[in-house]
HTML snippet that shows the backbone in 3Dmol.js (N, CA, C, O; Angstrom):
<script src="https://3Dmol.org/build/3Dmol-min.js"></script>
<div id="view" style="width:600px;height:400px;position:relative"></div>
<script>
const pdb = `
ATOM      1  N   UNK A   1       0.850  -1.176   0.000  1.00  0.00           N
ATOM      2  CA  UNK A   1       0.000   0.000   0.000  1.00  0.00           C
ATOM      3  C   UNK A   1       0.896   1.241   0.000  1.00  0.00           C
ATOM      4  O   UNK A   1       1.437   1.749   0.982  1.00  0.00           O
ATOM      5  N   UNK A   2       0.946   1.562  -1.033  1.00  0.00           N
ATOM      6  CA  UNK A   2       2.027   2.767  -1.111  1.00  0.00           C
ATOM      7  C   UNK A   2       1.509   4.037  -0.874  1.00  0.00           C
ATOM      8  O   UNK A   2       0.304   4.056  -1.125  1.00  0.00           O
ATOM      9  N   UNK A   3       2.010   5.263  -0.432  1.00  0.00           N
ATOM     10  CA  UNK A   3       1.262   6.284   0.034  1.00  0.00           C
ATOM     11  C   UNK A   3       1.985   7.765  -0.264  1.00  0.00           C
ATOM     12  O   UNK A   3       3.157   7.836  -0.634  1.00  0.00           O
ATOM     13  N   UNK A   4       1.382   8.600  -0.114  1.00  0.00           N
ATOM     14  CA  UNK A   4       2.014   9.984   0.086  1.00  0.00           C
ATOM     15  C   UNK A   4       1.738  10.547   0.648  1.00  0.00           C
ATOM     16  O   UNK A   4       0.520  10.658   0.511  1.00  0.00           O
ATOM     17  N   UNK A   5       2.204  11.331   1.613  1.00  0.00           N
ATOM     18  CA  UNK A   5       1.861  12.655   2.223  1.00  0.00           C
ATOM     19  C   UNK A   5       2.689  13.908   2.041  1.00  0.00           C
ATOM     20  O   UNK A   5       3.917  13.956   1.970  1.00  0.00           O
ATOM     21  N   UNK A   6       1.590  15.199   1.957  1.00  0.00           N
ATOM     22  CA  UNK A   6       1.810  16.151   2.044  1.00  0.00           C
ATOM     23  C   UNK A   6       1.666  17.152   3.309  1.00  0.00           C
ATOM     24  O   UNK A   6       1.455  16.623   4.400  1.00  0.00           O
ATOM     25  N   UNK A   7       1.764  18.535   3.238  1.00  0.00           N
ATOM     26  CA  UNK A   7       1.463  18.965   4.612  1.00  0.00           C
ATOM     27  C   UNK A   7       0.250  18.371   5.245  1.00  0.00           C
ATOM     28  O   UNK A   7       0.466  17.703   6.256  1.00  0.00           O
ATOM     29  N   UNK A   8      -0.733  18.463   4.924  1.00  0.00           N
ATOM     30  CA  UNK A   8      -2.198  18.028   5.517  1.00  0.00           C
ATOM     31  C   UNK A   8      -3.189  17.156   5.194  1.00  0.00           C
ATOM     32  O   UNK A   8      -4.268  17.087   5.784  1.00  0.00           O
ATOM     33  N   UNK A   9      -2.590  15.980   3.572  1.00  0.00           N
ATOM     34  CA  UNK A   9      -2.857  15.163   2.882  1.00  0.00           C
ATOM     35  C   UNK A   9      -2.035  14.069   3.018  1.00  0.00           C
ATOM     36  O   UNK A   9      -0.817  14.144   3.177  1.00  0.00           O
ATOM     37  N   UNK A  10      -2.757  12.924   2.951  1.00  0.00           N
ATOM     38  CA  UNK A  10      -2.453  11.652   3.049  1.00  0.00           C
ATOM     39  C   UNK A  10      -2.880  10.792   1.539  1.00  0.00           C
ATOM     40  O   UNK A  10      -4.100  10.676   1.660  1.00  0.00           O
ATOM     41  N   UNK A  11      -2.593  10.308   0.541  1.00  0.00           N
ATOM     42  CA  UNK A  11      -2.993   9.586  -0.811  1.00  0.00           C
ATOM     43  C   UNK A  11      -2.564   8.223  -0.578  1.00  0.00           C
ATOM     44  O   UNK A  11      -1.658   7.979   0.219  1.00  0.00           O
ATOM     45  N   UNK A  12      -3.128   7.375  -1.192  1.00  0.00           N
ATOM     46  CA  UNK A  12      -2.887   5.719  -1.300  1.00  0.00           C
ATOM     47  C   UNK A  12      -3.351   4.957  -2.449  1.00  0.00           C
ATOM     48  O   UNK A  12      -4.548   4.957  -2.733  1.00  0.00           O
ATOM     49  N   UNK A  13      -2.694   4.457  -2.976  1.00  0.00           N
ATOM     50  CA  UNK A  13      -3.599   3.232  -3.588  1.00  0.00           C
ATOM     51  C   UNK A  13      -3.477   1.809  -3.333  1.00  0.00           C
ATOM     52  O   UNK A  13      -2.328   1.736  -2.896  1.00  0.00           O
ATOM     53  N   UNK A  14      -3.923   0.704  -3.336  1.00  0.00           N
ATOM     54  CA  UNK A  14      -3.884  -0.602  -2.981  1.00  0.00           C
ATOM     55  C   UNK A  14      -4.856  -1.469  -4.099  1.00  0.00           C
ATOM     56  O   UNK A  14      -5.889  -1.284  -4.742  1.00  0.00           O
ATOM     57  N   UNK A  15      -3.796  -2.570  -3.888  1.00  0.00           N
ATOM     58  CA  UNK A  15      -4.183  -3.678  -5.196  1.00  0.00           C
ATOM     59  C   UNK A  15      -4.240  -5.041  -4.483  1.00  0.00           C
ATOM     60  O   UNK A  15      -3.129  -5.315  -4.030  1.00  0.00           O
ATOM     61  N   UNK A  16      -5.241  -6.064  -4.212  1.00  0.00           N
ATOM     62  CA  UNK A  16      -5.397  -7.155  -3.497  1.00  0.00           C
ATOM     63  C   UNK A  16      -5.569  -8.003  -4.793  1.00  0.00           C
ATOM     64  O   UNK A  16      -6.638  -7.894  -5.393  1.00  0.00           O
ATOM     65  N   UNK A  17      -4.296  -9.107  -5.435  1.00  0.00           N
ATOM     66  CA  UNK A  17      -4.854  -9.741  -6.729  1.00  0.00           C
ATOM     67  C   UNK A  17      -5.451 -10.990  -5.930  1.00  0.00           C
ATOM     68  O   UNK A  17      -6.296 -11.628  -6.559  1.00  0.00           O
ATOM     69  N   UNK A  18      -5.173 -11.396  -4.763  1.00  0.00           N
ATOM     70  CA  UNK A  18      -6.647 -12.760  -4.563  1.00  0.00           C
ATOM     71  C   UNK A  18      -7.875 -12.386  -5.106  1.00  0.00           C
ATOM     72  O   UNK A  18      -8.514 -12.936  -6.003  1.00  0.00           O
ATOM     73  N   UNK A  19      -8.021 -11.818  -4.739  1.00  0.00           N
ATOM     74  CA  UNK A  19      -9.162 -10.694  -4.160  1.00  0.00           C
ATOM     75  C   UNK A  19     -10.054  -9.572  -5.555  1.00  0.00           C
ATOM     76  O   UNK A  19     -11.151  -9.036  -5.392  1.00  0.00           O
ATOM     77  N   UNK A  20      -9.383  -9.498  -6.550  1.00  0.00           N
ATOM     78  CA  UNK A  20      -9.578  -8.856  -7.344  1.00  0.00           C
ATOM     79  C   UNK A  20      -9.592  -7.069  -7.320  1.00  0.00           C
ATOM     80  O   UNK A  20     -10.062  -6.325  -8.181  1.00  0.00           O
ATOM     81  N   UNK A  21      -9.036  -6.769  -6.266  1.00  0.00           N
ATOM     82  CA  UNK A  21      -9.776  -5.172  -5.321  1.00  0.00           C
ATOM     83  C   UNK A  21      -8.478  -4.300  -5.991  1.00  0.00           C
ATOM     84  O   UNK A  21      -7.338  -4.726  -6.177  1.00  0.00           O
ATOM     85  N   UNK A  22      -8.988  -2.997  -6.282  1.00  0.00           N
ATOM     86  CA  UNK A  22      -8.046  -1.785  -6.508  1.00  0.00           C
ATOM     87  C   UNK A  22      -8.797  -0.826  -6.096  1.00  0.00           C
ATOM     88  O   UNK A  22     -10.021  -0.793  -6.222  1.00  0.00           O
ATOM     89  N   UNK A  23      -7.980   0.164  -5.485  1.00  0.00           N
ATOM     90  CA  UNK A  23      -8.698   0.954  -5.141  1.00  0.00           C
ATOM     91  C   UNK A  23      -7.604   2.390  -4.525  1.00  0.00           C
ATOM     92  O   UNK A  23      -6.447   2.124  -4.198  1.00  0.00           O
ATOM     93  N   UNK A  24      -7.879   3.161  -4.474  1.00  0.00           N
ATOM     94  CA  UNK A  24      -7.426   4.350  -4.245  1.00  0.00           C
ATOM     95  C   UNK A  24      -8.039   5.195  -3.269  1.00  0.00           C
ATOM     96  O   UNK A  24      -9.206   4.832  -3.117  1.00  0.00           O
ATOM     97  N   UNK A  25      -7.694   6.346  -2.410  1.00  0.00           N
ATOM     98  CA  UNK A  25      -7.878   6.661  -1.365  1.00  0.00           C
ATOM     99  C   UNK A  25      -7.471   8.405  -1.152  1.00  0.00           C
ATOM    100  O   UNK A  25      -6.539   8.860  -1.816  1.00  0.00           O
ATOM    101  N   UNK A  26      -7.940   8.952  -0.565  1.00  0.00           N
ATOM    102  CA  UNK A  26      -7.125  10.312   0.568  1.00  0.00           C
ATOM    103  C   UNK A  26      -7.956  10.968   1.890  1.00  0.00           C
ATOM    104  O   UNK A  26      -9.183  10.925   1.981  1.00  0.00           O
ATOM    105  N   UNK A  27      -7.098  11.559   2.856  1.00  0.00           N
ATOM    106  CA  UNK A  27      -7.404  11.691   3.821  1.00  0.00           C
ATOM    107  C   UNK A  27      -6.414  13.330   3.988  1.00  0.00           C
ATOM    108  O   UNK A  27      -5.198  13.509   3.907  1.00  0.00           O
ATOM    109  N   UNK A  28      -7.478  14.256   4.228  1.00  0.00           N
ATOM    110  CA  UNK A  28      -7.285  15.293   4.643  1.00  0.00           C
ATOM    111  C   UNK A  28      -7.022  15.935   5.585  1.00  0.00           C
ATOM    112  O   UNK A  28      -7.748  16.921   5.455  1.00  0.00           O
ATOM    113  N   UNK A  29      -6.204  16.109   6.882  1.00  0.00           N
ATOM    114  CA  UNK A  29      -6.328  16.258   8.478  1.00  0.00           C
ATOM    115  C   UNK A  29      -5.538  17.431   9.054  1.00  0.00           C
ATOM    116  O   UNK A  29      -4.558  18.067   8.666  1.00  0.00           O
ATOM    117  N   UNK A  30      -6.363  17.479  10.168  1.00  0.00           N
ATOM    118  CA  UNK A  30      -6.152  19.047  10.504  1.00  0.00           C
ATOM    119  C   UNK A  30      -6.345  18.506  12.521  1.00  0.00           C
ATOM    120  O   UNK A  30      -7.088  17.682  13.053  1.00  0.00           O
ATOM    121  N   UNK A  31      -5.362  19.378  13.058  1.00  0.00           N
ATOM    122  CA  UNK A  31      -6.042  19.760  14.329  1.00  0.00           C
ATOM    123  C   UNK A  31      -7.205  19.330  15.208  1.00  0.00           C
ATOM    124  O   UNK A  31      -7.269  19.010  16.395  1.00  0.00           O
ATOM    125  N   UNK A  32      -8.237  19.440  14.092  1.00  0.00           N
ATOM    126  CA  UNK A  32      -8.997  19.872  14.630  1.00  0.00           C
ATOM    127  C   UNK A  32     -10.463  19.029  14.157  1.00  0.00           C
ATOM    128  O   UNK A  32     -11.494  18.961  14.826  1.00  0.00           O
ATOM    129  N   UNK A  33     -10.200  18.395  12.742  1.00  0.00           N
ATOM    130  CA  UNK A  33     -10.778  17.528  11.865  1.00  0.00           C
ATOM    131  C   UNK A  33     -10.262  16.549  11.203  1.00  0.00           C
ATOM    132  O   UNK A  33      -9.045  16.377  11.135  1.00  0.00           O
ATOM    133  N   UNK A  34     -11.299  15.646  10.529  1.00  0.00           N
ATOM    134  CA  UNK A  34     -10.144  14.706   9.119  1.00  0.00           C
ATOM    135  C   UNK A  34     -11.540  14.610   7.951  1.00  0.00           C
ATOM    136  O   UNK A  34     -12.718  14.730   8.289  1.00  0.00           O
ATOM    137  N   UNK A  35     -11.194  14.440   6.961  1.00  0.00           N
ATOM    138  CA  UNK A  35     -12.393  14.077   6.477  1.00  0.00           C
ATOM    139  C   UNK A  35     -11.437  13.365   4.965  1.00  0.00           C
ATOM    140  O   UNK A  35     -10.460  13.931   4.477  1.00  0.00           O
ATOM    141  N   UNK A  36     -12.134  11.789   4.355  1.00  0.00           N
ATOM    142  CA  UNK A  36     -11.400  10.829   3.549  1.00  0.00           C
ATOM    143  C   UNK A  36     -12.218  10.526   2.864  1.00  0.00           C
ATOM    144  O   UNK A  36     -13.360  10.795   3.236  1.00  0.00           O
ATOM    145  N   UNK A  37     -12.061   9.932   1.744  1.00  0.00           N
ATOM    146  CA  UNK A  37     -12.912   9.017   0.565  1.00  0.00           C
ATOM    147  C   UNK A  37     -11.819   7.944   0.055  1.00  0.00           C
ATOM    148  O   UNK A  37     -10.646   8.206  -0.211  1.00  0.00           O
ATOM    149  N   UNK A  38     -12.517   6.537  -0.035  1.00  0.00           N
ATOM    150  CA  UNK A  38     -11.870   5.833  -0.876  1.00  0.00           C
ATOM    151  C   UNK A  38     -12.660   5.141  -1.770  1.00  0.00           C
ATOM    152  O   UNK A  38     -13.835   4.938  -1.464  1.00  0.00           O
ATOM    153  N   UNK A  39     -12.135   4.662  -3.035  1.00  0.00           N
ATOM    154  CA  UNK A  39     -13.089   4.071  -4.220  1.00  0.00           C
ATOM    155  C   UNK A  39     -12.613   2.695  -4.128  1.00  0.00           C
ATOM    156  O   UNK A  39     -11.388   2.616  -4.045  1.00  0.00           O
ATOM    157  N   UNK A  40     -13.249   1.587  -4.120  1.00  0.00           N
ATOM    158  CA  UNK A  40     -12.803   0.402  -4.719  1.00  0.00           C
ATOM    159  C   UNK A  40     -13.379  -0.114  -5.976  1.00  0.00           C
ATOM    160  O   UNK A  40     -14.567   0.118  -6.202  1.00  0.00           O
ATOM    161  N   UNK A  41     -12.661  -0.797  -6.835  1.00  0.00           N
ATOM    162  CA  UNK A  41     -13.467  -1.354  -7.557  1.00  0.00           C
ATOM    163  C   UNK A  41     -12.953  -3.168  -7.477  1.00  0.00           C
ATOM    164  O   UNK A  41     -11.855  -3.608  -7.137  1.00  0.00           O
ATOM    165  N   UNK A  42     -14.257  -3.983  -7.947  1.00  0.00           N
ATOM    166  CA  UNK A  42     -13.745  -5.338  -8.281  1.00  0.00           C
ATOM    167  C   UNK A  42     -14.199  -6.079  -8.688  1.00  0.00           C
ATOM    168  O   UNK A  42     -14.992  -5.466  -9.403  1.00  0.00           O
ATOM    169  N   UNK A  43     -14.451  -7.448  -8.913  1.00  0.00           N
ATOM    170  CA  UNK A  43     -15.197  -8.238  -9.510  1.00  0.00           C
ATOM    171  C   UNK A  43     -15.503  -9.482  -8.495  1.00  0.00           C
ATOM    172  O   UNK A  43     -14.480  -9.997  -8.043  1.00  0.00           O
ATOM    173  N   UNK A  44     -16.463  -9.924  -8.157  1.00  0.00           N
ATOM    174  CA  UNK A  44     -16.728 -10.780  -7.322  1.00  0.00           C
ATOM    175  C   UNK A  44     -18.127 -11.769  -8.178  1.00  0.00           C
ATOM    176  O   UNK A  44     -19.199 -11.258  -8.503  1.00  0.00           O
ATOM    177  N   UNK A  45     -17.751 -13.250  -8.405  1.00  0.00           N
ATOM    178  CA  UNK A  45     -18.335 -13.930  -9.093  1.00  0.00           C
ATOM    179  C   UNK A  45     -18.773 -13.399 -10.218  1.00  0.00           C
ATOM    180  O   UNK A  45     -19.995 -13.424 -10.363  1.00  0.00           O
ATOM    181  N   UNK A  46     -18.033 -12.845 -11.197  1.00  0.00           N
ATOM    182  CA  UNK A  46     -18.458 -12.881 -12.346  1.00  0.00           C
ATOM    183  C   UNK A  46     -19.070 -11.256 -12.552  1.00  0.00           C
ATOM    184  O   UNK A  46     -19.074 -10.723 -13.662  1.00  0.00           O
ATOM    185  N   UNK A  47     -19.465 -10.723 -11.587  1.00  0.00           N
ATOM    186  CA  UNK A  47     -20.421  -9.368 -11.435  1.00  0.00           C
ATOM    187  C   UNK A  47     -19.259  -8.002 -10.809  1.00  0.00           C
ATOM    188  O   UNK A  47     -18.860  -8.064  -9.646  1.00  0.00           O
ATOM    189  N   UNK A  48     -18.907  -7.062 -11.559  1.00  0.00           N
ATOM    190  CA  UNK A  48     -18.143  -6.201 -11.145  1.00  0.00           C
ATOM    191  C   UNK A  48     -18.567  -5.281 -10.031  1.00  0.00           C
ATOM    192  O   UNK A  48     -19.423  -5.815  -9.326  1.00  0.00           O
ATOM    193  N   UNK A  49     -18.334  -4.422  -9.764  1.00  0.00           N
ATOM    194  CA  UNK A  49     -18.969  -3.881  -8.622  1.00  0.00           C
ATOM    195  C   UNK A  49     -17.799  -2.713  -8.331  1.00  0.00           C
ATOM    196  O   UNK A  49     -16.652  -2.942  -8.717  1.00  0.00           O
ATOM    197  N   UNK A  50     -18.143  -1.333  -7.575  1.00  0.00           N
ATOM    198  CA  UNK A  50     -17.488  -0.080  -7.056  1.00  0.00           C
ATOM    199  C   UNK A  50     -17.755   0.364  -5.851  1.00  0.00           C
ATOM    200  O   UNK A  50     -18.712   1.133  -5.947  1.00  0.00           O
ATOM    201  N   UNK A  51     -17.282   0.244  -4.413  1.00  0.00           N
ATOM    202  CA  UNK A  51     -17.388   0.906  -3.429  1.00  0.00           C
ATOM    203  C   UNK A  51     -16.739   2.108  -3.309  1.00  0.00           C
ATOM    204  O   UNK A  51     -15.530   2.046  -3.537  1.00  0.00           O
ATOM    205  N   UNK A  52     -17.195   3.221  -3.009  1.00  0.00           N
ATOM    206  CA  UNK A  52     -17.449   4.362  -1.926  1.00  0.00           C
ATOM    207  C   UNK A  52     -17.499   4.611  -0.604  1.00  0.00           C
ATOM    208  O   UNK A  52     -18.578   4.543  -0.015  1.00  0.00           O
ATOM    209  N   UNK A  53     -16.508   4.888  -0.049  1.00  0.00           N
ATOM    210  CA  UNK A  53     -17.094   4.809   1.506  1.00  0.00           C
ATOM    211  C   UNK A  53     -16.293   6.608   1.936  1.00  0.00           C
ATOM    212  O   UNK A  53     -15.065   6.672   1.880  1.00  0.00           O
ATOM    213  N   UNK A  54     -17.165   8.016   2.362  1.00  0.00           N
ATOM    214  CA  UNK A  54     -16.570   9.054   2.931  1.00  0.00           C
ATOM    215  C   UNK A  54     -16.481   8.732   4.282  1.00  0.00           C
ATOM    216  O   UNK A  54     -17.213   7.815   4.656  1.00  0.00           O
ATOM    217  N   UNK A  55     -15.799   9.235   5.059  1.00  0.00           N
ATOM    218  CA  UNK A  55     -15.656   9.768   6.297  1.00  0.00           C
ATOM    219  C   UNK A  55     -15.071  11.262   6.659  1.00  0.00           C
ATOM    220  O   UNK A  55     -14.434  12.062   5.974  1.00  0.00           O
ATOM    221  N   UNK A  56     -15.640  11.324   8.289  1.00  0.00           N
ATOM    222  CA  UNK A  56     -15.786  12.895   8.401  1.00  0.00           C
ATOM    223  C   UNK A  56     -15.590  12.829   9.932  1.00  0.00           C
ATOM    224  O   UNK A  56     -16.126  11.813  10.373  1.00  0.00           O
ATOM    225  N   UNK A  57     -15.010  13.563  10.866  1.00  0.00           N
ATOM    226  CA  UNK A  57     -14.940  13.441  12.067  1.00  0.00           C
ATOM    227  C   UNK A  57     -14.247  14.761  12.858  1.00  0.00           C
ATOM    228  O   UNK A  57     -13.544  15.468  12.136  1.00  0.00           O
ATOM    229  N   UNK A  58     -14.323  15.001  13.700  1.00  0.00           N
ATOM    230  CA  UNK A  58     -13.845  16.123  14.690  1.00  0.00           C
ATOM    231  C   UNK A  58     -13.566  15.626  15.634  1.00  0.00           C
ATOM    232  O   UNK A  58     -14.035  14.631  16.187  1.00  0.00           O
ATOM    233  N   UNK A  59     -12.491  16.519  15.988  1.00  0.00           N
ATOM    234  CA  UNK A  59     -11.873  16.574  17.761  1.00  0.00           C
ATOM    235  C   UNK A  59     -12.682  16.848  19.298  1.00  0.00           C
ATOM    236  O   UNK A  59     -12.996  17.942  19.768  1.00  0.00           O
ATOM    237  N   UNK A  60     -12.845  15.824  19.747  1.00  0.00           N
ATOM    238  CA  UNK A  60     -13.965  16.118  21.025  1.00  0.00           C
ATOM    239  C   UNK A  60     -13.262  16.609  21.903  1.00  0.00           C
ATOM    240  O   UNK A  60     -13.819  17.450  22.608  1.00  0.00           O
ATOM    241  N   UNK A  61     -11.933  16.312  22.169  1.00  0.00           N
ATOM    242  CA  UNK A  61     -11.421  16.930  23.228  1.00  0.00           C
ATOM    243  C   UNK A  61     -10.076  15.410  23.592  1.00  0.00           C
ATOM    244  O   UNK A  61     -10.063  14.251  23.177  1.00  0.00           O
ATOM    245  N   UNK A  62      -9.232  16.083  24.415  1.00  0.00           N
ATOM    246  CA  UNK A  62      -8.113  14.688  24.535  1.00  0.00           C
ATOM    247  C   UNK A  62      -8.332  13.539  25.081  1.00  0.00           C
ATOM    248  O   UNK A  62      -9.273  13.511  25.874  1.00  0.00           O
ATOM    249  N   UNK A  63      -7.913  12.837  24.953  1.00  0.00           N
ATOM    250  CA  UNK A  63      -7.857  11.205  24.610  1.00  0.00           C
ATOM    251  C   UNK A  63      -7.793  11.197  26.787  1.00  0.00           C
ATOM    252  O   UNK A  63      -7.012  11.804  27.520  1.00  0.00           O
ATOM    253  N   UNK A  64      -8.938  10.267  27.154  1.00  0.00           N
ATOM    254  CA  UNK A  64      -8.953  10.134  28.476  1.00  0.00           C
ATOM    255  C   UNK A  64      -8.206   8.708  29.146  1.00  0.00           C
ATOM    256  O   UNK A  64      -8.191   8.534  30.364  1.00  0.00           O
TER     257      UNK A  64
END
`;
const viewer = $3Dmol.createViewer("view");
viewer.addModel(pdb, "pdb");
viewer.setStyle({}, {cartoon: {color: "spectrum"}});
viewer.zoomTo();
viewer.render();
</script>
């Protein structure tokens, strides 16, 4: 899973060949927030298929 980061960006992509899965990724983070998307795509029995999954989250306060 190879990656990059920049000041406040995180990028990825990942390839599972059992599995048939590729998919690509980033994650944005701050202080204070993060918010990410990743795409997969693949083929499972014969039928292709694309996941989506965002996330979004904030800082409640420090870790107890």
């Amino acid at each position: 899973i190879p990656g990059k980061k920049s000041a406040d960006t995180y990028t990825w992509t990942m390839h599972c060949p059992r599995g048939n899965l590729r998919g690509a990724g980033s994650a944005r983070l701050s202080s204070a927030s993060m918010e990410g998307e990743t795409t997969m795509t693949g083929e499972l029995q014969g039928q292709k298929f694309e996941i989506r999954t965002r996330v979004t989250g904030k800082r409640l306060g420090p870790c107890k």
